[in-house]
C-alpha positions in Angstrom: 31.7 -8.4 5.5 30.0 -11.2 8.2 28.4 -13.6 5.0 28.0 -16.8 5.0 29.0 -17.6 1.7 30.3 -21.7 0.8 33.3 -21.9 0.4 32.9 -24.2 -2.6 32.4 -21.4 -5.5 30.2 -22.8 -8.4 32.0 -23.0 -12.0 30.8 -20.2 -14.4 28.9 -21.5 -17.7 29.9 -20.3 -21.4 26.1 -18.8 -21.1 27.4 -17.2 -17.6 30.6 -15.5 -19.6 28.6 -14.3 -22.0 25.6 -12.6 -19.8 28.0 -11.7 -17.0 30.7 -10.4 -19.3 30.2 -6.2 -18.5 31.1 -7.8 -14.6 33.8 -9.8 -15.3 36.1 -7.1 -17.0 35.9 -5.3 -13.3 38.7 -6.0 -11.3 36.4 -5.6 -8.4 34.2 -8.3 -9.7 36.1 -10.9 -12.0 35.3 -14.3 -11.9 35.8 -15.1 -8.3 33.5 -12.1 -7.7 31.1 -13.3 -10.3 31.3 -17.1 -8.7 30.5 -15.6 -5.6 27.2 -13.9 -6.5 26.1 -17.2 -8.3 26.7 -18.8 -4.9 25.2 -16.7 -3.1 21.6 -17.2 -1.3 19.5 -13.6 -0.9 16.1 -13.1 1.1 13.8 -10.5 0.5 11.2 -9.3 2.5 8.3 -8.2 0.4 8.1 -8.4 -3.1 6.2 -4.8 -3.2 7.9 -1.5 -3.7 11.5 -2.1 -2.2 11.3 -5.5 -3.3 10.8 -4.7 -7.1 14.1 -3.3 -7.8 16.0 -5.8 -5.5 14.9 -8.6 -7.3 15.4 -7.4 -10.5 18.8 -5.9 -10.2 20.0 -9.5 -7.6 18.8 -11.3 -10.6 20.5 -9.6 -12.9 23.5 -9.2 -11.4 24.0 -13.1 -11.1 22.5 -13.9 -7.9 22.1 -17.5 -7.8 19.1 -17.8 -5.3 17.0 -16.1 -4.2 14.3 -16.0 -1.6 10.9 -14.1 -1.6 8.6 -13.7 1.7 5.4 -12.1 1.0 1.7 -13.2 1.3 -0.2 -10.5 -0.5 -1.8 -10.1 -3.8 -1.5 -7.8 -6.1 -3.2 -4.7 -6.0 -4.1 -2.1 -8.5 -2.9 0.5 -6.1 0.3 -1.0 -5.9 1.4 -0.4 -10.0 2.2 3.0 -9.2 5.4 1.6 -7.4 5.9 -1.9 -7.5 7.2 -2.5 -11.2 7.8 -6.5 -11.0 4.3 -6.7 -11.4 1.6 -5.6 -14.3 -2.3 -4.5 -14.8 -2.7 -8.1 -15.9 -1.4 -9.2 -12.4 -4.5 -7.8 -10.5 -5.2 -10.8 -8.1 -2.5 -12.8 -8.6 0.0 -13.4 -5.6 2.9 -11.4 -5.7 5.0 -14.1 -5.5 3.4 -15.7 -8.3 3.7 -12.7 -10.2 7.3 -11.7 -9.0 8.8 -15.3 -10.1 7.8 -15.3 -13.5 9.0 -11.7 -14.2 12.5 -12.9 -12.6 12.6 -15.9 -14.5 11.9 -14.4 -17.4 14.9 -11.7 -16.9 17.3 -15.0 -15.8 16.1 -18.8 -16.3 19.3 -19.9 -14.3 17.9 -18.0 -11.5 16.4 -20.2 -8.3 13.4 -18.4 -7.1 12.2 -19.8 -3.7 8.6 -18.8 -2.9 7.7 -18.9 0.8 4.1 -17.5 1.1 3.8 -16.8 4.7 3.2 -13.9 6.6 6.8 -14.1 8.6 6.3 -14.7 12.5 8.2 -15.7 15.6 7.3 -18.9 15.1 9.4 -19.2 11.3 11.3 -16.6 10.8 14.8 -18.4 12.5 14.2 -21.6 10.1 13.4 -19.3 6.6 16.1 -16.7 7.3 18.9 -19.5 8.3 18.8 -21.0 4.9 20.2 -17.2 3.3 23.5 -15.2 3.6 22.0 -12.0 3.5 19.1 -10.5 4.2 17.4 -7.5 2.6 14.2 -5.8 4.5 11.6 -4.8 2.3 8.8 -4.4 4.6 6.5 -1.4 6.3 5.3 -2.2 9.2 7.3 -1.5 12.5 6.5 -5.6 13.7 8.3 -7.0 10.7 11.1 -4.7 10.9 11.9 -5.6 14.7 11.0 -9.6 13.8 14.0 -9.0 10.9 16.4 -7.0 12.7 16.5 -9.3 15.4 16.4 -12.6 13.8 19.5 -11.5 11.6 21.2 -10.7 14.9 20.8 -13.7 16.8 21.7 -16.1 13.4 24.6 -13.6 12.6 22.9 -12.6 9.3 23.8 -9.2 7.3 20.4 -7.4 7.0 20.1 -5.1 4.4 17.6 -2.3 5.9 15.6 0.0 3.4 11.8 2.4 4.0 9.9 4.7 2.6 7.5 6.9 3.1 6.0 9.8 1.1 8.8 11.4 -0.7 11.6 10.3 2.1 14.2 7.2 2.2 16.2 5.5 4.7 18.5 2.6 3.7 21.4 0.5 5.9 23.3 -2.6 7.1 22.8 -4.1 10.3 23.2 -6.5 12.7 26.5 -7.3 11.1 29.3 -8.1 13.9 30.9 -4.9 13.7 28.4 -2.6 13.0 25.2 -1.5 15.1 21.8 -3.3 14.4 18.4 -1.6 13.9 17.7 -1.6 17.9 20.5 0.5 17.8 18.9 3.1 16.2 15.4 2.8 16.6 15.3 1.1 20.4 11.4 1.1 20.8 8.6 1.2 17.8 6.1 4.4 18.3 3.6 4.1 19.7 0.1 2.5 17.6 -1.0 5.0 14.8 1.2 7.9 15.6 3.5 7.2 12.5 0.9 6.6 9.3 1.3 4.2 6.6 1.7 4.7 3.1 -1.3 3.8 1.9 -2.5 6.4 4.7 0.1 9.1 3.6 1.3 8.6 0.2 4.8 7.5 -1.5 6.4 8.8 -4.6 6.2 6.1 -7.0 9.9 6.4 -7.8 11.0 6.5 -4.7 11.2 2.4 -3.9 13.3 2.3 -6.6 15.7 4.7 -5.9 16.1 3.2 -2.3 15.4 -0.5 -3.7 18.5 -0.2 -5.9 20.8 1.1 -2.8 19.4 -1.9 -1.6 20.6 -4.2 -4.3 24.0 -2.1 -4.4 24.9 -3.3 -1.1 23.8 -6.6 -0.8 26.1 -7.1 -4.0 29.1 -5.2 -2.2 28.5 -7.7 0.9 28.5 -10.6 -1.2 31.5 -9.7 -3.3 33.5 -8.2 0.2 34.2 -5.0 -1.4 33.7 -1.6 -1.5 32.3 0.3 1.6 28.9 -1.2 3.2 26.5 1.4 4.7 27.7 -0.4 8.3 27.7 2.0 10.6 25.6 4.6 8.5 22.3 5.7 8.0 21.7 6.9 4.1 18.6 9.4 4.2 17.4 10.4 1.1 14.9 13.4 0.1 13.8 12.5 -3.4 12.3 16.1 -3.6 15.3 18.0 -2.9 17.3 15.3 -4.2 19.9 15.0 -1.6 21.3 12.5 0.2 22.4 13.0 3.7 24.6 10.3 6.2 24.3 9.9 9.1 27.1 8.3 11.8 25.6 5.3 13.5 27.6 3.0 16.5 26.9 -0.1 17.9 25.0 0.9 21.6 27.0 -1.7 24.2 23.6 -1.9 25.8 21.5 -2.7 23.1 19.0 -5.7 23.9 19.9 -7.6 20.9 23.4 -6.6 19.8 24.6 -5.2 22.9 27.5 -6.6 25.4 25.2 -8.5 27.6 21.7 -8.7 25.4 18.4 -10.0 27.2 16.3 -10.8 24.2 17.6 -14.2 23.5 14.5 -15.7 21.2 12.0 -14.0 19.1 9.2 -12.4 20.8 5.3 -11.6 20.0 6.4 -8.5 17.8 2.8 -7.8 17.7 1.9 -6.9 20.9 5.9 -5.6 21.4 4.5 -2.9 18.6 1.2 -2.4 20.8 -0.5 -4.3 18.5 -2.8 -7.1 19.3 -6.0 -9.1 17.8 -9.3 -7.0 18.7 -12.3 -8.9 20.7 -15.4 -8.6 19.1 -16.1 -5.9 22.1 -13.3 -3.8 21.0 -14.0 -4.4 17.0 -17.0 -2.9 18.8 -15.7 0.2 20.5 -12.4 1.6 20.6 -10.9 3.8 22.8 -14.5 4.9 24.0 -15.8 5.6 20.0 -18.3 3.5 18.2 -17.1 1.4 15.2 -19.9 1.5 12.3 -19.5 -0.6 9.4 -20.0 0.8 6.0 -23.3 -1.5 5.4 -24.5 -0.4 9.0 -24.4 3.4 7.5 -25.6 2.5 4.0 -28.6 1.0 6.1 -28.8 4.0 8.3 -28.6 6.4 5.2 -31.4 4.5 3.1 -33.2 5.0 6.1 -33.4 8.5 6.0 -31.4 8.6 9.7 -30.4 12.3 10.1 -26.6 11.9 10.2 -23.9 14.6 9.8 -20.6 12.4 8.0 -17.5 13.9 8.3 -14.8 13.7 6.2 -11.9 14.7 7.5 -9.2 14.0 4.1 -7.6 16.7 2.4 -9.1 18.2 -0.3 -7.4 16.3 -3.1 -8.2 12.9 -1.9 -11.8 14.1 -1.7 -11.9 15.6 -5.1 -10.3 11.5 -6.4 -13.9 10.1 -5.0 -16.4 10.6 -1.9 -19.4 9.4 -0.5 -20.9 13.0 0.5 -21.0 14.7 4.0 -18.9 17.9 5.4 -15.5 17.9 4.2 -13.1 19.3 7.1 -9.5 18.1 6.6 -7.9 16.5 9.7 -5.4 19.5 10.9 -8.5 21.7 10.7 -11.0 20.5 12.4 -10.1 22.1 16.0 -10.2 25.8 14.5 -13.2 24.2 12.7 -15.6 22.9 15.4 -18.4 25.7 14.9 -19.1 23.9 11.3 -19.8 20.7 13.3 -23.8 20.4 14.7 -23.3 19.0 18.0 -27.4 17.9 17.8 -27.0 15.3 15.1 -25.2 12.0 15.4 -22.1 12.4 13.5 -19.6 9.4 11.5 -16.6 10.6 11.1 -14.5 8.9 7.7 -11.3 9.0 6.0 -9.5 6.8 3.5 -9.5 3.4 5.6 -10.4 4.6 9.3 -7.3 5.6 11.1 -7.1 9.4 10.6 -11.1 9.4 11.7 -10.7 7.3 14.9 -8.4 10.2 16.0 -10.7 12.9 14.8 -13.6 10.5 16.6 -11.7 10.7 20.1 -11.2 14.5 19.8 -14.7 15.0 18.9 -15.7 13.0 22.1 -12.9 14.6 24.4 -14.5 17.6 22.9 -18.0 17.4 24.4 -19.7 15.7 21.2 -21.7 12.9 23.2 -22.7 10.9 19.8 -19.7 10.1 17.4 -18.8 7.3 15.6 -15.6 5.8 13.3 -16.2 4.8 9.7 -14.5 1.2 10.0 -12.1 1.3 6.9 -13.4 4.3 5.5 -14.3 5.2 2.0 -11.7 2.0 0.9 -14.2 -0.4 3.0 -17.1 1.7 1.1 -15.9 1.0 -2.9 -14.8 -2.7 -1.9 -18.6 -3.1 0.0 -20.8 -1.0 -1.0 -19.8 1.2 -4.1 -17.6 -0.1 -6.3 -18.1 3.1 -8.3 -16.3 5.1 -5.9 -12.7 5.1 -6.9 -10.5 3.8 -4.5 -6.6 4.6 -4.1 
């Protein structure tokens, strides 16, 4: 179990005996055990859906510090899932928000808040202060930014994602087992794999894969029990089944391999395809027109004869819309006919990804006039509407 744990263990408190007593009548705990997780110094990335759970149940359990990356605020959208925060936390930061629920649940707890959207530049100094830590994030950058800081500071990282009903949780970049390059060697490609504010999670899902989380980052600390090193946990919350699957160490991987060539954090942005837009590309991408939603408020108020397509599925349209031709994504090619190839047509969605690709097979299509809804009907209730419901 490749901590880093002092060696120095801190003396319990009568208070300690008395809030830790269920743990110390464990064998597999005790007091050493229970010394151990007071010592012990946890990061999480992201204080959002995984995050919840894994500070709560760290904190509870006795954790004696622990570290919280995030930059974001909180969101209405987000209540569904991320339970450390509440309706009246609606703006705050989610650290902010995150560090009084924990220090409410244990005052002996040390919260350390670093607000700071994690980079090449900072991630070796804020992860080198920790003994383990746990991945909460979901984006593909982040997760190779982690995965590969852990491995070349020697760091346990505790991997969990989600997405729609669907879980995936782990350890790597310990020194026996394989790392997340191992597994996953090279992101996807830009927008093939959607996000889930694009494709929807089950609320209770973070906290099923958040506490598997928790579970082994306490069994790492401790040294006991059977880490998921070398093992992939899947989980279908639908079905609910949980599947494993056999992971090893590839000799040749980059990072963790025999002879690795990445040596130093890189610009995970552009490794992920992902780079800051020009104002010529903010402009135009891929060959379609980007219109704002003020540009096609204006155009509408003008009377402009435009044919706005929505291409969501039915139930997302029935939540809130702004009008036009409903045609969901996946049946738009069998649906062309329904499409007037004489008017200028915007194509929109939730928050402009799914329409950019329905944009570009319009135009590959033979529709010379097309144009993307920048952000979609989420740029539209923030902007322009703030009756339409987002979510």
């Amino acid at each position: 179990m490749a901590t880093t744990l002092q060696t120095a263990l801190p003396e319990l408190t009568t208070d300690d005996l008395s809030r830790y007593s269920r743990h110390l009548i464990l064998p597999e705990v005790g007091m050493e055990g229970q010394q151990k997780l007071k010592a012990a110094r946890v990061l999480l990335i992201g204080a959002g859906g995984l995050g919840s759970p894994l500070a709560f149940y760290l904190a509870a359990a006795g954790v004696g510090t622990l570290g919280l990356v995030d930059f974001d605020v909180v969101d209405a959208s987000n209540l569904q899932r991320q339970i450390i925060h509440s309706t009246r936390d609606v703006g705050r930061k989610k650290l902010d928000s995150a560090a009084e629920k924990l220090i409410a649940l244990n005052p002996a707890l040390n919260v350390v808040k670093h607000e700071i959207m994690l980079s090449s530049a900072n991630a070796l100094d804020i992860l080198a202060d920790y003994d383990i830590v746990a991945d909460g994030t979901d984006n593909f950058p982040t997760r190779y930014l982690v995965n590969d800081a852990c491995v070349l500071l020697g760091k346990p990282n505790v991997y969990g994602s989600i997405f729609r009903f669907e879980g995936q949780a782990s350890v790597f970049a310990t020194r026996q087992g394989p790392c997340y390059r191992c597994l996953y060697p090279e992101p996807p490609p830009p927008g093939l794999v959607p996000s889930c504010a694009e494709g929807g999670v089950l609320g209770i899902l973070p906290g099923l894969v958040g506490v598997i989380q928790a579970t082994e980052a306490i069994k790492l600390i401790l040294g006991n029990g059977e880490p998921l090193i070398g093992r992939l946990l899947l989980v279908d919350a639908l079905a609910m089944r949980f599947r494993e699957l056999k992971l090893r160490k590839n000799p040749e991987c980059p990072v963790c391999g025999a002879h690795p060539t990445v040596t130093r954090l890189i610009d995970y942005q552009q490794f992920c395809g992902i780079k800051p837009e020009t104002a010529q590309e903010k402009a135009l991408k891929n060959g379609i027109p980007q219109m704002t939603v003020k540009e096609l408020k204006q155009r509408i108020d003008a009377g402009d004869d435009l044919f706005i397509l929505d291409v969501r599925e039915p139930f997302e349209h029935q939540i809130g819309n702004i009008g036009g031709k409903l045609i969901p994504q996946n049946d738009v090619p069998r649906r062309l006919g329904e499409i007037d190839r004489e008017r200028e047509i915007v194509v929109h969605c939730k928050s402009g990804g799914r329409s950019q690709r329905i944009a570009e097979y319009l135009h590959q299509s033979g529709y010379a006039n097309v144009s993307n809804l920048v952000g979609g009907i989420v740029a539209w209730a923030e902007q322009i509407d703030p009756g339409v419901p987002k979510y």
